[in-house]
C-alpha positions in Angstrom: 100.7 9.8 130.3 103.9 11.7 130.8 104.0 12.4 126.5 100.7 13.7 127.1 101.2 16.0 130.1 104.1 17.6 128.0 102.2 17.5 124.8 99.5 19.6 126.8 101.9 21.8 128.8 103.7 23.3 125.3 100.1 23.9 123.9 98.4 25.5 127.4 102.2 27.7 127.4 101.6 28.9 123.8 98.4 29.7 124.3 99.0 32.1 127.7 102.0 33.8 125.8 99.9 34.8 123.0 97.6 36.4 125.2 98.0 40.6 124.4 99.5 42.9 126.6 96.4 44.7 127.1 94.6 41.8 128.3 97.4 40.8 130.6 97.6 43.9 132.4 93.2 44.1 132.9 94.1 40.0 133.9 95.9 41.5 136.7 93.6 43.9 137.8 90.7 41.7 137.9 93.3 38.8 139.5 94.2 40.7 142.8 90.0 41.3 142.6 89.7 37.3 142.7 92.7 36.6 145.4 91.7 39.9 147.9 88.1 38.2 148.1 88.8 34.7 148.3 87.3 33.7 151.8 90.2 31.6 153.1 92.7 35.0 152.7 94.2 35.5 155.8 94.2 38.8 157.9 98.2 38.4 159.2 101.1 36.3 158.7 102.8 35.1 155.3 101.1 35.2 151.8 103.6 33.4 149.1 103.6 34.5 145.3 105.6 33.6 142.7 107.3 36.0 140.0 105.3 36.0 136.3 107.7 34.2 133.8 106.9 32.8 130.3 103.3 34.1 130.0 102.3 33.4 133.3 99.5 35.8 135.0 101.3 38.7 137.1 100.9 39.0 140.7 102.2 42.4 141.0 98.7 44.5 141.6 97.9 41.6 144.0 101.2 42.1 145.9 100.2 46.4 146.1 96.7 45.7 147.4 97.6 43.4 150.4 96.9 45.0 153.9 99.9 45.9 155.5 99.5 43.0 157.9 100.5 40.2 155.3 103.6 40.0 154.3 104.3 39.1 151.1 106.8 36.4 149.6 108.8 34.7 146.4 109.9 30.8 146.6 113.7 30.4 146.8 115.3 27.2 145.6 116.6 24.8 148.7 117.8 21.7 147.5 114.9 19.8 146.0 112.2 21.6 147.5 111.1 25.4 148.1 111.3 28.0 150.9 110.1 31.4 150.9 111.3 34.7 151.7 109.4 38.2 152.4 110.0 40.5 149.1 109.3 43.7 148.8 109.4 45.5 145.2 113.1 47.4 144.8 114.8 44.8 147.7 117.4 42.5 145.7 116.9 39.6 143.3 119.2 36.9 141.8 118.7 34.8 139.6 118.2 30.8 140.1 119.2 28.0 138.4 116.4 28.3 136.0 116.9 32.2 135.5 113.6 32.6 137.8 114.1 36.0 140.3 114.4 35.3 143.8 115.3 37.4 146.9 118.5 37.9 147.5 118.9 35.7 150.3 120.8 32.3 151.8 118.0 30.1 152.1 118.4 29.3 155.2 116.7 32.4 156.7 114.0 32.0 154.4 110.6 29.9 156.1 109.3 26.7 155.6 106.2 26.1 153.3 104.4 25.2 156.8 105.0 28.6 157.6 103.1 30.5 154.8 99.6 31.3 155.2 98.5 31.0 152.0 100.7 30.6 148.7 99.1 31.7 145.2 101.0 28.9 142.5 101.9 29.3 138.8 99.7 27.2 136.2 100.3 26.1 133.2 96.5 24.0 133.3 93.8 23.9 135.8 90.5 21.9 135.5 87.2 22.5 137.6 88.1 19.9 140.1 91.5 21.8 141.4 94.3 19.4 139.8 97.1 21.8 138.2 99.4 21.4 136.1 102.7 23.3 136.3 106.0 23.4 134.6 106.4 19.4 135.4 109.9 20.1 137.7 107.4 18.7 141.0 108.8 21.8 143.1 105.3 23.0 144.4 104.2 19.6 144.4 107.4 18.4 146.5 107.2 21.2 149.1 104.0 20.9 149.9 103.2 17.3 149.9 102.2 17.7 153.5 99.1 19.0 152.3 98.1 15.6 151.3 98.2 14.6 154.7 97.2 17.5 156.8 94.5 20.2 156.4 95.1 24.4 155.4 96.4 26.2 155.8 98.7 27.2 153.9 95.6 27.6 151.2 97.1 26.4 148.0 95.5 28.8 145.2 95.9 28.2 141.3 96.2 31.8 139.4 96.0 31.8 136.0 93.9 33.0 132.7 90.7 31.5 132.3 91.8 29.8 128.8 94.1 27.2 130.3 91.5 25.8 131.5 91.2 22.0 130.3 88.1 19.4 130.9 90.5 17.7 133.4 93.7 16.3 134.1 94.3 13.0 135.7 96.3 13.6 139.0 99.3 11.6 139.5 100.3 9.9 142.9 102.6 12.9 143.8 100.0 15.9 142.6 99.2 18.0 145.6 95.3 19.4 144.7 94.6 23.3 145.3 92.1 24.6 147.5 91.0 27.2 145.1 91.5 28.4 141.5 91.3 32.1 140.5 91.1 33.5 137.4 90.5 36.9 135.5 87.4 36.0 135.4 86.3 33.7 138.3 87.0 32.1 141.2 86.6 28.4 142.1 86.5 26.9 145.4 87.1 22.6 145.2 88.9 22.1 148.2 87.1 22.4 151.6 87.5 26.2 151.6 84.7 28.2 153.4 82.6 29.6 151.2 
């Protein structure tokens, strides 16, 4: 299962990176379009991102549009799980352990996944039913495990381009399922979110 997983993830990568620049930068438009109307997006409080690596749909015209009210975050790396800290385009970034940007900050100061609101996660695969597939390091999956066992929020939201896409992927016993899925083209709602 695991052979397959990675066999898929290098495929679903390649095919995002060959994705033109033209299209990526429309993706983004029509992305923040998705997100902004998604009916579980909150009014206040703490709205988590993540920042676009390796093909990856960018947040940034999501980040612009949010009402001043929400305040907007990137994960930081705390031990084996993530935190998240409010980032504002121009504050400082270092680089992590995996050469991922993150604010500039001791984790410490930066808030529990509890805390956020609603967190829009990376894909590398999606299917209809809301099981992702990321990168296959379990950080999402780790820091929000709690999910699994208590109800939103935070809203977990998949963003990515509409071809990764597969007919499904099996969930494994530590997969933490996302509440909705948004796309350039589409949004779908497969976890108890209010339509």
């Amino acid at each position: 299962m695991n052979h397959d997983r990675n066999s898929l993830r290098r495929e679903l990568r390649q095919r995002r990176r060959e994705i033109p620049a033209g299209q990526r930068i429309a993706a983004a438009e029509s992305l923040a379009a998705q997100l902004l109307a998604l009916p579980c997006m909150p009014t206040s409080g703490f709205v988590a991102g993540y920042w676009a690596l390796d093909g990856e749909i960018a947040l940034h015209v999501f980040q612009m549009r949010l009402p001043p009210s929400l305040a907007y975050c990137l994960p930081v790396l705390d031990g084996d799980r993530l935190r998240f800290s409010p980032w504002r385009p121009g504050e400082a970034l270092v680089t992590n352990r995996y050469g991922i940007p993150e604010p500039d900050v001791a984790a410490s100061p930066a808030f529990d996944a509890q805390a956020m609101s609603l967190v829009v996660l990376p894909l590398v695969g999606f299917d209809a039913n809301g099981q992702r597939l990321g990168m296959g390091g379990g950080w999402y999956d780790r820091s929000f495990a709690f999910r699994n066992e208590h109800p939103a929020p935070p809203w977990l939201v998949g963003a990515g381009f509409a071809t990764q896409q597969v007919d499904a992927i099996v969930a494994e016993s530590w997969d933490v399922a996302l509440d909705a899925i948004c796309t350039e083209r589409e949004t779908l709602l497969v976890n108890g979110v209010p339509a």
